[in-house]
PQR file of N, CA, C, O and H, with PARSE charges and radii, in Angstrom:
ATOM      1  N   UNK A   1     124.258-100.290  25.964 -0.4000 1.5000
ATOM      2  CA  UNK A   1     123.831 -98.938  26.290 -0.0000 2.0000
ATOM      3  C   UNK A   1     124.346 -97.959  25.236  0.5500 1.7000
ATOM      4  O   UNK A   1     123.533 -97.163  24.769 -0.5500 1.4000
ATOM      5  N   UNK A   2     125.783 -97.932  24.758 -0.4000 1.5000
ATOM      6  CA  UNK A   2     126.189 -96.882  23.612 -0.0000 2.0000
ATOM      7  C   UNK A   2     125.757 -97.253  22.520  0.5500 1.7000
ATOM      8  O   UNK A   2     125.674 -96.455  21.586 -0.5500 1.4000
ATOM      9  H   UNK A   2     126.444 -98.579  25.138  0.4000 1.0000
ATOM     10  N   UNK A   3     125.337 -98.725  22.388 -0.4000 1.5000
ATOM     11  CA  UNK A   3     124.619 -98.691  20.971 -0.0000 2.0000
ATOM     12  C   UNK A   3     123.406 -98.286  21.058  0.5500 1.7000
ATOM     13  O   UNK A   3     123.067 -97.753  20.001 -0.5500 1.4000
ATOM     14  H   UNK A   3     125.404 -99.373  23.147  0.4000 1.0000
ATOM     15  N   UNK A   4     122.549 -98.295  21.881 -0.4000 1.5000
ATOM     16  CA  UNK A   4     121.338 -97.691  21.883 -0.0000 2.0000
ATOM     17  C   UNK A   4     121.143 -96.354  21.876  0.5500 1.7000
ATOM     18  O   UNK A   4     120.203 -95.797  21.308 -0.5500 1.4000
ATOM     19  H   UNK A   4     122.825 -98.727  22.740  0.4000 1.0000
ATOM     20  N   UNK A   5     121.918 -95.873  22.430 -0.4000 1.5000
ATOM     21  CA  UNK A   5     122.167 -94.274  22.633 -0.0000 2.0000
ATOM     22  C   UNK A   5     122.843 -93.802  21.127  0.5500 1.7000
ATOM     23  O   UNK A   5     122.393 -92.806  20.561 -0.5500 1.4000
ATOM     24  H   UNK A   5     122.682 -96.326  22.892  0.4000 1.0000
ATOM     25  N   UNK A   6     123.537 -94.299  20.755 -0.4000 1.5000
ATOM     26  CA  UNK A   6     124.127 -94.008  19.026 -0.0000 2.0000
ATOM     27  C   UNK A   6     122.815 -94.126  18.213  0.5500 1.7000
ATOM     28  O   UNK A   6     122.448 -93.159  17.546 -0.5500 1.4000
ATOM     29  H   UNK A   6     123.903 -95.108  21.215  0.4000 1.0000
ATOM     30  N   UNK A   7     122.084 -95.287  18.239 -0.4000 1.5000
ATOM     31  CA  UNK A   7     120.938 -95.445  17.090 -0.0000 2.0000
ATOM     32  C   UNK A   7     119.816 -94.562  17.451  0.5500 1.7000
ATOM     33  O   UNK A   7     118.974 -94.126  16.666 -0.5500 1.4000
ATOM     34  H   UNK A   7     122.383 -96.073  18.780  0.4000 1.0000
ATOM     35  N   UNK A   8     119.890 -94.333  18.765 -0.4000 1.5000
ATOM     36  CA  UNK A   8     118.900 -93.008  19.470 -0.0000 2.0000
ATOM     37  C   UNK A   8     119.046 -91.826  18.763  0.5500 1.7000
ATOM     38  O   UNK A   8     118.096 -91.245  18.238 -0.5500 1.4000
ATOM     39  H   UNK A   8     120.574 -94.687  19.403  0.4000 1.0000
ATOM     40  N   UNK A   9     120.869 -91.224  18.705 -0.4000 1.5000
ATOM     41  CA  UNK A   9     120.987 -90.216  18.116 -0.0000 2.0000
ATOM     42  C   UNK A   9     120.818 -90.164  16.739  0.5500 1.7000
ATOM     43  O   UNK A   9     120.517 -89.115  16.169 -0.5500 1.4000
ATOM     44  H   UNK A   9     121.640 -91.696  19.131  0.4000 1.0000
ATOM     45  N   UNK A  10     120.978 -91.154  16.197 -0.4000 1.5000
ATOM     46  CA  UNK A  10     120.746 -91.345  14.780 -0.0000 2.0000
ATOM     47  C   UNK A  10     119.792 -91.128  14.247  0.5500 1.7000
ATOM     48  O   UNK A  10     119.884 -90.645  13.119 -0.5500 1.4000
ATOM     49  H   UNK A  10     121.222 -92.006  16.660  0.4000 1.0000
ATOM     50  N   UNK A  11     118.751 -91.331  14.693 -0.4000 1.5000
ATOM     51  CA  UNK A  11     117.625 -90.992  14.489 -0.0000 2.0000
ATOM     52  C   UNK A  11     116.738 -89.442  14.398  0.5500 1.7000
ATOM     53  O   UNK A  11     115.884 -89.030  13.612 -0.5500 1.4000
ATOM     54  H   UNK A  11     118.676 -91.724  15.609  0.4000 1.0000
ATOM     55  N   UNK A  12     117.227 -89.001  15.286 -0.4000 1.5000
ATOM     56  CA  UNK A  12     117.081 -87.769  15.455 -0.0000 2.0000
ATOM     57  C   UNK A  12     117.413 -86.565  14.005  0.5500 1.7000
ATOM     58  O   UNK A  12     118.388 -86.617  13.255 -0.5500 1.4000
ATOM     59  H   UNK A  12     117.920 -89.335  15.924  0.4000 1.0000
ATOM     60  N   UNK A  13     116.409 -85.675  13.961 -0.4000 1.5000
ATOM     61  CA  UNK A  13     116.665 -84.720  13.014 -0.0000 2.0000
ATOM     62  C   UNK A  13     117.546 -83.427  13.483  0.5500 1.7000
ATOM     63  O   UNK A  13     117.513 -82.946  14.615 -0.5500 1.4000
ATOM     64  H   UNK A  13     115.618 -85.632  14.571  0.4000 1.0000
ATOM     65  N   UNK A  14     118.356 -82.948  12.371 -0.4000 1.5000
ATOM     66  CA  UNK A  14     119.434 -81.852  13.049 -0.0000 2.0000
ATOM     67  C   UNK A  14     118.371 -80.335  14.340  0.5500 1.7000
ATOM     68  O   UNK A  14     119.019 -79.510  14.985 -0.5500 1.4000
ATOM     69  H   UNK A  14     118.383 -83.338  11.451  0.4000 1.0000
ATOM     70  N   UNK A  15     117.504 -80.362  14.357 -0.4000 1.5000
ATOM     71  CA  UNK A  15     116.804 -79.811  14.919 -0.0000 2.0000
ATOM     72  C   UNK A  15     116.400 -79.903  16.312  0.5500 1.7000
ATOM     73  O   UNK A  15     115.963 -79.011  17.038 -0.5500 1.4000
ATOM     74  H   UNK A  15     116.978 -81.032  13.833  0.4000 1.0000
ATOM     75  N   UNK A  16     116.692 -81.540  16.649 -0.4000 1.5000
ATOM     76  CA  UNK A  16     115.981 -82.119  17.468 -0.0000 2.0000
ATOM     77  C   UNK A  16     117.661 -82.232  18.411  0.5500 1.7000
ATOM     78  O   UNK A  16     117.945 -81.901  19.562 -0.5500 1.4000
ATOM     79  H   UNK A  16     117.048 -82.264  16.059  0.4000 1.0000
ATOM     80  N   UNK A  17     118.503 -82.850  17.295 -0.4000 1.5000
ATOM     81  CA  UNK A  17     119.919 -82.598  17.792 -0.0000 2.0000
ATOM     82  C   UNK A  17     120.451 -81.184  18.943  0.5500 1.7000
ATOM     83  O   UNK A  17     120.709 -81.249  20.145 -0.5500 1.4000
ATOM     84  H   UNK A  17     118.272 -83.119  16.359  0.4000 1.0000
ATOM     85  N   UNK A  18     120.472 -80.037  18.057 -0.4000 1.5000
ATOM     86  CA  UNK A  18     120.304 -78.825  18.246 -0.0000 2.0000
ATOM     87  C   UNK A  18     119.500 -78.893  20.013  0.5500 1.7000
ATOM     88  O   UNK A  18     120.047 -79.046  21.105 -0.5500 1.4000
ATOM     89  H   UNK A  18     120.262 -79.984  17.081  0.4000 1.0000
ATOM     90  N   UNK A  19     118.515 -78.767  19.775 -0.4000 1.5000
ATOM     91  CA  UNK A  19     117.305 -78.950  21.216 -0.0000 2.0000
ATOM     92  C   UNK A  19     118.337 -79.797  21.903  0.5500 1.7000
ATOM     93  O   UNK A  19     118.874 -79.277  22.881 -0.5500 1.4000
ATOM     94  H   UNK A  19     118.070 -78.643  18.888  0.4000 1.0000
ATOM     95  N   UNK A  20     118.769 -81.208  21.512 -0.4000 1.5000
ATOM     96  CA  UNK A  20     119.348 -81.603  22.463 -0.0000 2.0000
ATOM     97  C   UNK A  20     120.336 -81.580  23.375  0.5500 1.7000
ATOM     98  O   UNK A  20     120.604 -82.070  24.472 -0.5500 1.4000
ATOM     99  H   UNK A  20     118.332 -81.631  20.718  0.4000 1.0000
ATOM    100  N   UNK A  21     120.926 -80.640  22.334 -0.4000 1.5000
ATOM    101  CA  UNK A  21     122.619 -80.150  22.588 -0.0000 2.0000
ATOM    102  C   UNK A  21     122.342 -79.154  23.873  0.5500 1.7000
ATOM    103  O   UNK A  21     122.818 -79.229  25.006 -0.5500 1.4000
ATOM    104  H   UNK A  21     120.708 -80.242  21.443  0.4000 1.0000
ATOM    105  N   UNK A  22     121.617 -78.407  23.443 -0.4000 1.5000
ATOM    106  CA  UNK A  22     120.456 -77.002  24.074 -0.0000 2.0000
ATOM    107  C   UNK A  22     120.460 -78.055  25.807  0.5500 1.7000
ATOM    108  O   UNK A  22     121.064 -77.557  26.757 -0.5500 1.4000
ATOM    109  H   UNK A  22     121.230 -78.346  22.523  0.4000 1.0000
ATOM    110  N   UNK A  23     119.956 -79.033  25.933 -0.4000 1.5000
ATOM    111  CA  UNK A  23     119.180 -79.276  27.043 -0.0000 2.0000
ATOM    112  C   UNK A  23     120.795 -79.707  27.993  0.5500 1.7000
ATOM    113  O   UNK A  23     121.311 -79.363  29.056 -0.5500 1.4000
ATOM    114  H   UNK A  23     119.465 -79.437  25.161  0.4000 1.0000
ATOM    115  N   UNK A  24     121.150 -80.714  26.763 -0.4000 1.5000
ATOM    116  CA  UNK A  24     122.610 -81.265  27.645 -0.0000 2.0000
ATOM    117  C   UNK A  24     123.401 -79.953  28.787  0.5500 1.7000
ATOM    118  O   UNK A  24     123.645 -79.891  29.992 -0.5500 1.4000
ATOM    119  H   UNK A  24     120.731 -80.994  25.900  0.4000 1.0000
ATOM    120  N   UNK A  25     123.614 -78.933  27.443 -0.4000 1.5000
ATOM    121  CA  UNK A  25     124.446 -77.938  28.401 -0.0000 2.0000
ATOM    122  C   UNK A  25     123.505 -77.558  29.606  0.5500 1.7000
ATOM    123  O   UNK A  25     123.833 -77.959  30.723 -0.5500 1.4000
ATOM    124  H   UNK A  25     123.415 -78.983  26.464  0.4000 1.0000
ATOM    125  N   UNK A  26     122.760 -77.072  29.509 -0.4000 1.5000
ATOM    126  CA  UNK A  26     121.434 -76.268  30.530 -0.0000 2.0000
ATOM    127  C   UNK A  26     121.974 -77.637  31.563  0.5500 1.7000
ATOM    128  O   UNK A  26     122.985 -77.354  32.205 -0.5500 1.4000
ATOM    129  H   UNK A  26     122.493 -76.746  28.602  0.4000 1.0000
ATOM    130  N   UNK A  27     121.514 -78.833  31.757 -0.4000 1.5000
ATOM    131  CA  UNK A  27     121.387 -79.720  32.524 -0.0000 2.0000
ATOM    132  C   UNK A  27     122.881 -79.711  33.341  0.5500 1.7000
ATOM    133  O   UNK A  27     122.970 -79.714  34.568 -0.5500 1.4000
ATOM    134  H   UNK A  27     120.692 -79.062  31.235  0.4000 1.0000
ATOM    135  N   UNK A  28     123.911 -79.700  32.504 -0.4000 1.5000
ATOM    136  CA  UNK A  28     125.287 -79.626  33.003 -0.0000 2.0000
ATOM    137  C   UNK A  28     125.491 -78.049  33.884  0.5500 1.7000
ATOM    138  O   UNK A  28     125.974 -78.053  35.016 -0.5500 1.4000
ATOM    139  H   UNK A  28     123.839 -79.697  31.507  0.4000 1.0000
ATOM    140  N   UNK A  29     125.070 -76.788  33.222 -0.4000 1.5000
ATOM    141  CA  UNK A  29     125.296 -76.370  34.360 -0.0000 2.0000
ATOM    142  C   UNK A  29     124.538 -75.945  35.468  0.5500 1.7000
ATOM    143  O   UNK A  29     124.897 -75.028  36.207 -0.5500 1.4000
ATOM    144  H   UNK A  29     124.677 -76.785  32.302  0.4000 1.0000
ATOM    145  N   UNK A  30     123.084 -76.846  35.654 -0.4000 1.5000
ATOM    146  CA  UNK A  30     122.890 -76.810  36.872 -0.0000 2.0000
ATOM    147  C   UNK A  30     123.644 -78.056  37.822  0.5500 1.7000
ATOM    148  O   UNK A  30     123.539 -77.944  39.043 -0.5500 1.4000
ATOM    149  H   UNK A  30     122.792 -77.591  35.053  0.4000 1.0000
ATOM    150  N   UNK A  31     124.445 -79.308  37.223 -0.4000 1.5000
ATOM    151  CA  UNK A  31     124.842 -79.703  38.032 -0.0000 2.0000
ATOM    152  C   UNK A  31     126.106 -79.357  38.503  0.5500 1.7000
ATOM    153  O   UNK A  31     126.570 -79.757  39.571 -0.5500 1.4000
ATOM    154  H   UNK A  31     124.530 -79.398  36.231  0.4000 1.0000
ATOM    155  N   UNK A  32     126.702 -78.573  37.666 -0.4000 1.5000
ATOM    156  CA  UNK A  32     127.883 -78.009  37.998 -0.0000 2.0000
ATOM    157  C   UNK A  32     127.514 -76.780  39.416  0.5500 1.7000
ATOM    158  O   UNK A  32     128.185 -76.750  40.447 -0.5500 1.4000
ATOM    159  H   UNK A  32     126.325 -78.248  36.798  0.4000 1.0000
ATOM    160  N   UNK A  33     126.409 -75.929  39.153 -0.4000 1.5000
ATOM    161  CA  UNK A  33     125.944 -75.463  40.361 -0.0000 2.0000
ATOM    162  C   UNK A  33     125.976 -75.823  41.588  0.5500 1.7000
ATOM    163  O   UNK A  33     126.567 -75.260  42.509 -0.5500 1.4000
ATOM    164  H   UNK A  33     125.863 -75.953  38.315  0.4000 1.0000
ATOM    165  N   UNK A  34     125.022 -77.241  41.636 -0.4000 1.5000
ATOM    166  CA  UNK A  34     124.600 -78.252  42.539 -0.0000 2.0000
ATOM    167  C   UNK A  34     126.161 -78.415  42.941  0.5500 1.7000
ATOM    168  O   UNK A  34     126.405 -77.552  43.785 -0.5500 1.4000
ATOM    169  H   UNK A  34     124.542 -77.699  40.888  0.4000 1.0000
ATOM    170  N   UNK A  35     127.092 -79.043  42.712 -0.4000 1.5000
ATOM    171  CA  UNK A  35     128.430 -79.386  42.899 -0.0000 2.0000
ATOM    172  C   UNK A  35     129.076 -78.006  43.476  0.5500 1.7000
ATOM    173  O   UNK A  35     129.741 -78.375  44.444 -0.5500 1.4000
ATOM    174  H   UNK A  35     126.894 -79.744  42.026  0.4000 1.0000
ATOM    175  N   UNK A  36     129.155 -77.105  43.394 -0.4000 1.5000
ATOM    176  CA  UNK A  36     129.368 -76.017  43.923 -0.0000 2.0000
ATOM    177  C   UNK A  36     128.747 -75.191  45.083  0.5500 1.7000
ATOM    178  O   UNK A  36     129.140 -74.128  45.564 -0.5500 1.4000
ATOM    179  H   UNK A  36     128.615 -76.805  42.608  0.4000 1.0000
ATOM    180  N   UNK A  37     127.794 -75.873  45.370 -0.4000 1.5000
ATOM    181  CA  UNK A  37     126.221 -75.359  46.499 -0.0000 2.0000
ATOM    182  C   UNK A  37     127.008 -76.564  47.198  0.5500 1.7000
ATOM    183  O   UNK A  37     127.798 -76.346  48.116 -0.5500 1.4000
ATOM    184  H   UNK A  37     127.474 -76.736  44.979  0.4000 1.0000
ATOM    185  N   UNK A  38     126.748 -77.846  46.712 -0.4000 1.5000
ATOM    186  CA  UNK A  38     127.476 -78.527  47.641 -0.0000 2.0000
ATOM    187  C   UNK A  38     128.777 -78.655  48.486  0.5500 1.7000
ATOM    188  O   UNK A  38     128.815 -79.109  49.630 -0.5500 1.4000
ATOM    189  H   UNK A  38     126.107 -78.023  45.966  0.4000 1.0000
ATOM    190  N   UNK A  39     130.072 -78.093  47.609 -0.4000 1.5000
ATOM    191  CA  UNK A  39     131.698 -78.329  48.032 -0.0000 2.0000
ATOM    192  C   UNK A  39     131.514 -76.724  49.046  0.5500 1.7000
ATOM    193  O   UNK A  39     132.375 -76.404  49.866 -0.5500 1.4000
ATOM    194  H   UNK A  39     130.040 -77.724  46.680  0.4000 1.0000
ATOM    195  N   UNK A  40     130.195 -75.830  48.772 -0.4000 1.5000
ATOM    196  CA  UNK A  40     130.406 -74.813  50.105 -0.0000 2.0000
ATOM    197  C   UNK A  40     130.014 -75.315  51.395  0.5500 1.7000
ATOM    198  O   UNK A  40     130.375 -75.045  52.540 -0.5500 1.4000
ATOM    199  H   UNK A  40     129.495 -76.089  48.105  0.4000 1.0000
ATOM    200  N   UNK A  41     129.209 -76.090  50.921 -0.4000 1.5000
ATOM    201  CA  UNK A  41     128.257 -76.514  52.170 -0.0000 2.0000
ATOM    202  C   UNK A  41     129.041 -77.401  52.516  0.5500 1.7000
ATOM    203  O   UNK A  41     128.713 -77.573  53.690 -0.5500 1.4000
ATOM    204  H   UNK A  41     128.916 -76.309  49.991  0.4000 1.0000
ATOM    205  N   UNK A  42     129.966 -78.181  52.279 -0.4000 1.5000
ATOM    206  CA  UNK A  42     130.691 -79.385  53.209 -0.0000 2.0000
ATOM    207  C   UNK A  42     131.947 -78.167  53.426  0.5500 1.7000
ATOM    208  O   UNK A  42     131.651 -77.869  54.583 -0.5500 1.4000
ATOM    209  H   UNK A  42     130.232 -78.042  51.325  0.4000 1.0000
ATOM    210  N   UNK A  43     132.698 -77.602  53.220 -0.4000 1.5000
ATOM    211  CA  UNK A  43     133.559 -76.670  53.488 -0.0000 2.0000
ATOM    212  C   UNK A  43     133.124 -75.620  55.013  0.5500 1.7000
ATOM    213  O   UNK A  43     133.934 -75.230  55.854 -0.5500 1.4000
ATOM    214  H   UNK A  43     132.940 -77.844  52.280  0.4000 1.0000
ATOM    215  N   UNK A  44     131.818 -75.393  55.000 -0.4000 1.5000
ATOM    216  CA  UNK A  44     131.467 -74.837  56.126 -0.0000 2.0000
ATOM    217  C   UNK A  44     131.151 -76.089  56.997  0.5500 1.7000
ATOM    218  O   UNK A  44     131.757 -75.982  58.063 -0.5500 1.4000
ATOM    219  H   UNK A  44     131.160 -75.710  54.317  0.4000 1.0000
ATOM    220  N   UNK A  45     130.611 -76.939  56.949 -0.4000 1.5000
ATOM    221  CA  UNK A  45     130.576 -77.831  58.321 -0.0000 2.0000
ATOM    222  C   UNK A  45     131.707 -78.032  58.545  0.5500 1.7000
ATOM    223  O   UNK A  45     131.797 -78.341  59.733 -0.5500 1.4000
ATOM    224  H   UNK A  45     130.119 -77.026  56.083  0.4000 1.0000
ATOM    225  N   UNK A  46     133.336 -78.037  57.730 -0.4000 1.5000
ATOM    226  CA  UNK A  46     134.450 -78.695  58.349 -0.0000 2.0000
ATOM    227  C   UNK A  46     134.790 -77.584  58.914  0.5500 1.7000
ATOM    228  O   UNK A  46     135.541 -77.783  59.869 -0.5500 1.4000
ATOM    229  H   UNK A  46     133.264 -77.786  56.765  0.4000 1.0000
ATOM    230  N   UNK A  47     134.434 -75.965  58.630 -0.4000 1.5000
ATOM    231  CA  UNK A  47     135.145 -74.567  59.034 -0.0000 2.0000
ATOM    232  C   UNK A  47     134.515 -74.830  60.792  0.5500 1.7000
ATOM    233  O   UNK A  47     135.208 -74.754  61.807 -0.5500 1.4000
ATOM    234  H   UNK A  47     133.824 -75.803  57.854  0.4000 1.0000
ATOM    235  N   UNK A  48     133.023 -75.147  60.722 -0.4000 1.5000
ATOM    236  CA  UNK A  48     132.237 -75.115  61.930 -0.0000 2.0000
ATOM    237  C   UNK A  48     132.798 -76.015  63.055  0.5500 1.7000
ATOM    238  O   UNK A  48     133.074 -75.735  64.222 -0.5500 1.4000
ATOM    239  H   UNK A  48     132.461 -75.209  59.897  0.4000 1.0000
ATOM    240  N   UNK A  49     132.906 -77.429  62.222 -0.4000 1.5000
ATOM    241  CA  UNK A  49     133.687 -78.635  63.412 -0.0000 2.0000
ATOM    242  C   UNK A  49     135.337 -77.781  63.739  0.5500 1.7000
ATOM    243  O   UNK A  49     135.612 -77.524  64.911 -0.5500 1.4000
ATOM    244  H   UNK A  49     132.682 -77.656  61.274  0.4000 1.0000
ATOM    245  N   UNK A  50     135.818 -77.597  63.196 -0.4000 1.5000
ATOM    246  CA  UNK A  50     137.012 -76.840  63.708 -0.0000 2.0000
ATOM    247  C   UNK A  50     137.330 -75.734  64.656  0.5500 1.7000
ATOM    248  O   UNK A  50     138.323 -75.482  65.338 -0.5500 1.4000
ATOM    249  H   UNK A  50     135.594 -77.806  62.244  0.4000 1.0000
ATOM    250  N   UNK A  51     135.936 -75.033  64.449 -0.4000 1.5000
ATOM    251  CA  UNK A  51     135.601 -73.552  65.604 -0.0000 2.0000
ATOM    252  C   UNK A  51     135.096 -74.849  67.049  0.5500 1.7000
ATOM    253  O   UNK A  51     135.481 -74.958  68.214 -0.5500 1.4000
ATOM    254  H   UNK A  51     135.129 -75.238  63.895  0.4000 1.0000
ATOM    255  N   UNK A  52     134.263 -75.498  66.356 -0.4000 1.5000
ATOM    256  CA  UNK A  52     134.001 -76.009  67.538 -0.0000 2.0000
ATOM    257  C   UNK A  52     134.825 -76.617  68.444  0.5500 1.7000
ATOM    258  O   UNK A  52     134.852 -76.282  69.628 -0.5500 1.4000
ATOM    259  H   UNK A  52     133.950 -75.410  65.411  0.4000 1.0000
ATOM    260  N   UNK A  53     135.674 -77.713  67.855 -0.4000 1.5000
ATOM    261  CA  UNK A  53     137.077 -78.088  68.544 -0.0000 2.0000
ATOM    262  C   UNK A  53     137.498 -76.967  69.357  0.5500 1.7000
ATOM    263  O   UNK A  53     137.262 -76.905  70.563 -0.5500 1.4000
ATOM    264  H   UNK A  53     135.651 -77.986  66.893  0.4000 1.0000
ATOM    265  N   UNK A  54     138.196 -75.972  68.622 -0.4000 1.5000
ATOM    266  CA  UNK A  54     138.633 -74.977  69.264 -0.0000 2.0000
ATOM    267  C   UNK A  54     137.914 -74.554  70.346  0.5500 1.7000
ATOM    268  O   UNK A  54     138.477 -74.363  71.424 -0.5500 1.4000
ATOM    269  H   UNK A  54     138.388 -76.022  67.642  0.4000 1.0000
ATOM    270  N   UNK A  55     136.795 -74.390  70.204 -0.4000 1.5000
ATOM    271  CA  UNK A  55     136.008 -73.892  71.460 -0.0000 2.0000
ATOM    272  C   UNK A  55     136.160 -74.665  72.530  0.5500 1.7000
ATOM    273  O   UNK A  55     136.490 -74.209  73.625 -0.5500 1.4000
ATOM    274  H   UNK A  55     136.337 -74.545  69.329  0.4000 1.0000
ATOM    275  N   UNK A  56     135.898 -76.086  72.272 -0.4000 1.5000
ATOM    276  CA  UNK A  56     135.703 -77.069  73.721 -0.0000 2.0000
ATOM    277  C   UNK A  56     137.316 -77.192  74.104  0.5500 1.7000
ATOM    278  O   UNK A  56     137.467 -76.629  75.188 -0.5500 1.4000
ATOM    279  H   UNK A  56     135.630 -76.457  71.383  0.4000 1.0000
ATOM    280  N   UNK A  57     138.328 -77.617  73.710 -0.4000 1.5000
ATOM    281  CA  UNK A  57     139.546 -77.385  74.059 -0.0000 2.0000
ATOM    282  C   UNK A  57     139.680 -76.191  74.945  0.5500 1.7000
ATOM    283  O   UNK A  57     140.206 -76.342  76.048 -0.5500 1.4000
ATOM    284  H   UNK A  57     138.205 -78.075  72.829  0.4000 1.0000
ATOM    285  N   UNK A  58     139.205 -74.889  74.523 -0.4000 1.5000
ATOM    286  CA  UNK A  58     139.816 -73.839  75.320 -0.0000 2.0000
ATOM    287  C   UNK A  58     138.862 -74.126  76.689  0.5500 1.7000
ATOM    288  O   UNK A  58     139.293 -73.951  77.829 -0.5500 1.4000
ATOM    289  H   UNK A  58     138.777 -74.766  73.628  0.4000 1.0000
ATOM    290  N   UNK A  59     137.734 -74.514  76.437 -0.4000 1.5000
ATOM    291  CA  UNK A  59     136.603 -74.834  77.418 -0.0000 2.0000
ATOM    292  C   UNK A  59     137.150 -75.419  78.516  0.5500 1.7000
ATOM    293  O   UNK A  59     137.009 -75.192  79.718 -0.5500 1.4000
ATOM    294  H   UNK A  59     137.384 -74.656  75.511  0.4000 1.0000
ATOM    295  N   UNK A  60     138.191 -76.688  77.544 -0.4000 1.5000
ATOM    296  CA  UNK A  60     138.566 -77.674  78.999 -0.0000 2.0000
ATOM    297  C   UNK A  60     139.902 -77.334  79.360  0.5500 1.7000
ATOM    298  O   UNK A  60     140.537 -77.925  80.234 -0.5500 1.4000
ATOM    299  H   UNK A  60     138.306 -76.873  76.568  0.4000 1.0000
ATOM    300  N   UNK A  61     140.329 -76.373  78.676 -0.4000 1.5000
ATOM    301  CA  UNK A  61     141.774 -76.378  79.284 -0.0000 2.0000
ATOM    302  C   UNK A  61     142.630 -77.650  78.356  0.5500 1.7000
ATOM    303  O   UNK A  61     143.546 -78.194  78.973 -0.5500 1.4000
ATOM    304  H   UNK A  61     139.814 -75.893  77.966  0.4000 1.0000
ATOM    305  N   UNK A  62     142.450 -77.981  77.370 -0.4000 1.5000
ATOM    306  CA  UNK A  62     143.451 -79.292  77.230 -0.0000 2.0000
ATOM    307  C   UNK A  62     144.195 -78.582  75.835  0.5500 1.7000
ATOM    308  O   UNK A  62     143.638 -77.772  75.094 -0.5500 1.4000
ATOM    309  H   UNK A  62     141.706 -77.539  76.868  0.4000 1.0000
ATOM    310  N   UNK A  63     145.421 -79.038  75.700 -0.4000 1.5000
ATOM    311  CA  UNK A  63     146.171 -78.357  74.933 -0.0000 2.0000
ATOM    312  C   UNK A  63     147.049 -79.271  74.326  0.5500 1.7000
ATOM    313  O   UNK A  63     147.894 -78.875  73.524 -0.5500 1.4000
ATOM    314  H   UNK A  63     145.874 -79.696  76.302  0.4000 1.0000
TER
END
C-alpha cells in the first residue's frame, strides 16, 4: 500500500501535488468537524441518561 501510494505521488506534477495538499486539508477538517458533531452528541445522551436516572430515583423514592 505505501509503495503504491509513494509511486502514486511520484507521479504527480507540483500542481496536482498542490490540489492535493488543497483537498487533504479540506477533507481533514470536515472530519475533524464530524468528530466534534459527534463527541457533542454522545456527551448529551450521557448528560440525558443521567437526568433521567435522577428522575426515576426521585420517582421511586430509592436513594
Amino acid at each position: 500500500m505505501s509503495y503504491f501510494l509513494d509511486s502514486e505521488l511520484r507521479a504527480l506534477s507540483a500542481a496536482q501535488l498542490k490540489q492535493e495538499k488543497q483537498s487533504t486539508s479540506s477533507q481533514l477538517l470536515h472530519v475533524q468537524q464530524q468528530i466534534s458533531d459527534l463527541a457533542y452528541g454522545n456527551y448529551r445522551i450521557y448528560a440525558d441518561a443521567g437526568s433521567t436516572t435522577e428522575q426515576c430515583k426521585q420517582l421511586l423514592n430509592v436513594f
